[in-house]
Structures are given as structure tokens and as C-alpha cells.
C-alpha positions as CSV (number, residue, x, y, z in Angstrom):
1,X,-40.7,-113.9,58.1
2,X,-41.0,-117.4,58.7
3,X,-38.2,-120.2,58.7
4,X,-37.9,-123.8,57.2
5,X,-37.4,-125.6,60.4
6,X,-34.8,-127.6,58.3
7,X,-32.6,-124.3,57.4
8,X,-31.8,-123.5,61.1
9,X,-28.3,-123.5,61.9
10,X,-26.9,-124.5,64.3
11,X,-25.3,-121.9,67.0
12,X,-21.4,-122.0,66.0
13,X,-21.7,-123.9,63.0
14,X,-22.0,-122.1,59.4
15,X,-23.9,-124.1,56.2
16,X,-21.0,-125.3,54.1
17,X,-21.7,-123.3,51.2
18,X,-21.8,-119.7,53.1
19,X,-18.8,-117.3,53.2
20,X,-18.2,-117.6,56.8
21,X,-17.6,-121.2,56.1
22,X,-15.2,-120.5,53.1
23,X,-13.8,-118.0,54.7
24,X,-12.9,-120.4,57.5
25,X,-11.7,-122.6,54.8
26,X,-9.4,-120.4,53.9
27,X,-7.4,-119.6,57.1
28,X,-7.3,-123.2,58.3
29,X,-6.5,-124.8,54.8
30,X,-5.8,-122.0,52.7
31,X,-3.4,-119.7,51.7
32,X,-4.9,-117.5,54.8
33,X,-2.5,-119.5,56.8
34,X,0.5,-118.0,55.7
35,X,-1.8,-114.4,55.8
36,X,-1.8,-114.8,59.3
37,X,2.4,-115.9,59.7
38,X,3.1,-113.2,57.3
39,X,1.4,-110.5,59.8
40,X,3.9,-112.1,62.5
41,X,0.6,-114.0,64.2
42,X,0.8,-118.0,65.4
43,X,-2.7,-120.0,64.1
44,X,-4.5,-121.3,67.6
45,X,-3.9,-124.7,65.7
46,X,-0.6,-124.8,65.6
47,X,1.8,-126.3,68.9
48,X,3.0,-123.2,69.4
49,X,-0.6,-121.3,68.8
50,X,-2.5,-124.0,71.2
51,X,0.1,-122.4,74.1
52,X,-0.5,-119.1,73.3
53,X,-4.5,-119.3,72.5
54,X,-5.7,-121.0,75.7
């Protein structure tokens, strides 16, 4: 199966029409946000989260 050299992505990066991207989307900007308080976790994103993450 051969590739269009233009289609490759890019090692950590998702096309920003594909579910990873939109489900990205939705935990950074989304309602997934308060998913993750709700579950008693802190987003890496957050002041408190960029403590814990690291």
C-alpha cells in the first residue's frame, strides 16, 4: 500500500479532522474537562496539574 507523500503525519501530531484530534478537542476545550474534575483528576494544564504532571 503506497502513501501520498503529502498525507504523512507527522509523529505526535493528529490531521485536524481525525478523532484523536476531536477527541483532544474535547478534553482540552470541551466539556471533557469537567469529565476529568468530575472523576477527582487535575488537567496537566492546569497550575495545579503542571505540579503534579512533571
Amino acid at each position: 500500500m503506497s502513501r501520498n507523500p503529502a498525507q504523512r503525519t507527522v509523529v505526535g501530531q493528529s490531521s485536524a479532522d481525525s478523532l484523536a484530534s476531536s477527541f483532544l478537542t474535547y478534553l482540552t476545550r470541551g466539556n471533557g474537562q469537567d469529565v476529568v474534575r468530575t472523576h477527582g483528576h487535575v488537567p496537566c494544564w492546569t497550575p495545579e496539574g503542571l505540579r503534579l504532571c512533571r
